[in-house]
C-alpha positions as CSV (number, residue, x, y, z in Angstrom):
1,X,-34.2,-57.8,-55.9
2,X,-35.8,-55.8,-58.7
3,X,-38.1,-53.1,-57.1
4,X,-39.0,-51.6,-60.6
5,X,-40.2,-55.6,-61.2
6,X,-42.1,-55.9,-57.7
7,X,-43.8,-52.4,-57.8
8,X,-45.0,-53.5,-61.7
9,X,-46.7,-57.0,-60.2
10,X,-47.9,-54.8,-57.3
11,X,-49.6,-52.2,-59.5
12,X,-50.9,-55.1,-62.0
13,X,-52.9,-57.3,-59.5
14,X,-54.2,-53.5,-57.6
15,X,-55.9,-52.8,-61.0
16,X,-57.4,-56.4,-61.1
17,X,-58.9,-56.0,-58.1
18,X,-60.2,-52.3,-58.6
19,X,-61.5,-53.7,-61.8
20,X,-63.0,-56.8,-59.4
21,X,-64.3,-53.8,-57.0
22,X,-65.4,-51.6,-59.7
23,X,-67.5,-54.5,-61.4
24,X,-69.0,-55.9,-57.9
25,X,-70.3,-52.1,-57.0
26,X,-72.3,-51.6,-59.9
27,X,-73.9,-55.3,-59.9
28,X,-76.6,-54.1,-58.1
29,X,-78.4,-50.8,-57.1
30,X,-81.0,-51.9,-54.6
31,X,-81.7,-49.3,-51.9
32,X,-81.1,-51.9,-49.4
33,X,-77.4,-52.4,-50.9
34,X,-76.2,-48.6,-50.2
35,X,-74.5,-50.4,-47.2
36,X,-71.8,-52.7,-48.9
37,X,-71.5,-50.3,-51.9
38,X,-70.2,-47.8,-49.6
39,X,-68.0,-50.6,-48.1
40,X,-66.7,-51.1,-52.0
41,X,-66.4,-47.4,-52.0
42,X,-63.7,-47.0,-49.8
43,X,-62.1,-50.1,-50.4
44,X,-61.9,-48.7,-54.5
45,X,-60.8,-45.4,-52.9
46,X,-57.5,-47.1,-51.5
47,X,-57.2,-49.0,-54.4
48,X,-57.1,-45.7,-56.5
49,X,-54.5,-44.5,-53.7
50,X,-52.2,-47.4,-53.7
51,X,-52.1,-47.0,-57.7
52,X,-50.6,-43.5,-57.2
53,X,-48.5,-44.7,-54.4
54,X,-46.7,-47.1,-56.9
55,X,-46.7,-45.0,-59.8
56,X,-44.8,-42.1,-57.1
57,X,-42.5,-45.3,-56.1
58,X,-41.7,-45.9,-59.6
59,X,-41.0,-42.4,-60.7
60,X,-38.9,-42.0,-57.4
61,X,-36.8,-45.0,-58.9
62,X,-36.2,-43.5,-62.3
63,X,-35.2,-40.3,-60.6
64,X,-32.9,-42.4,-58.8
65,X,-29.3,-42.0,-58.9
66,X,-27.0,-43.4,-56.3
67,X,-23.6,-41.0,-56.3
68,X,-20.8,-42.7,-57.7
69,X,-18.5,-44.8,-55.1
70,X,-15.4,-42.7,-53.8
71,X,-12.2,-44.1,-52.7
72,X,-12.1,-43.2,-49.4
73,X,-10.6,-40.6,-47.7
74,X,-6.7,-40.7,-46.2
75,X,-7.0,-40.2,-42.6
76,X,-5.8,-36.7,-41.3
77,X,-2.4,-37.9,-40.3
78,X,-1.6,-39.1,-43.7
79,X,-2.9,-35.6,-45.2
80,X,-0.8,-33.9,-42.8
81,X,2.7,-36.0,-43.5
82,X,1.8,-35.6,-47.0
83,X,1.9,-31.8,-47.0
84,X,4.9,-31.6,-44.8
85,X,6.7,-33.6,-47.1
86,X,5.7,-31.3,-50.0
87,X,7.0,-28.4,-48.3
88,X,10.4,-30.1,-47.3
């Protein structure tokens, strides 16, 4: 799976719909629509807050580095034969 590729769609169709939002709370300005704008309010306000989530997300993954793979490790015994057989 490509995060970098799902964080991108994820951030693309937030901005549509703060766009959507954005456009919806400034179609009217009726006293007696103070109630849903503040609804649109907070639901812009997580909007805005899920953008910077994802932007965060994607700079985590371009900081990113996984440490290189290491063959692993002889167990103890084999260490400990090893270095008696140096000494012989």
């Amino acid at each position: 799976m490509d995060v970098r590729a799902v964080v991108q769609t994820q951030r693309s169709a937030t901005m549509r719909a703060l766009q959507e939002l954005t456009r919806l709370k400034y179609a009217s300005d009726k006293p007696e629509d103070l109630p849903w704008r503040l609804v649109l309010d907070a639901m812009v306000f997580q909007a805005e807050a899920e953008i910077r989530w994802l932007d965060h997300c994607e700079t985590s993954l371009i900081r990113y580095r996984p440490a290189p793979s290491r063959p692993p490790a002889p167990d103890a015994g084999a260490v400990d034969r090893t270095d008696q057989e140096v000494r012989r």
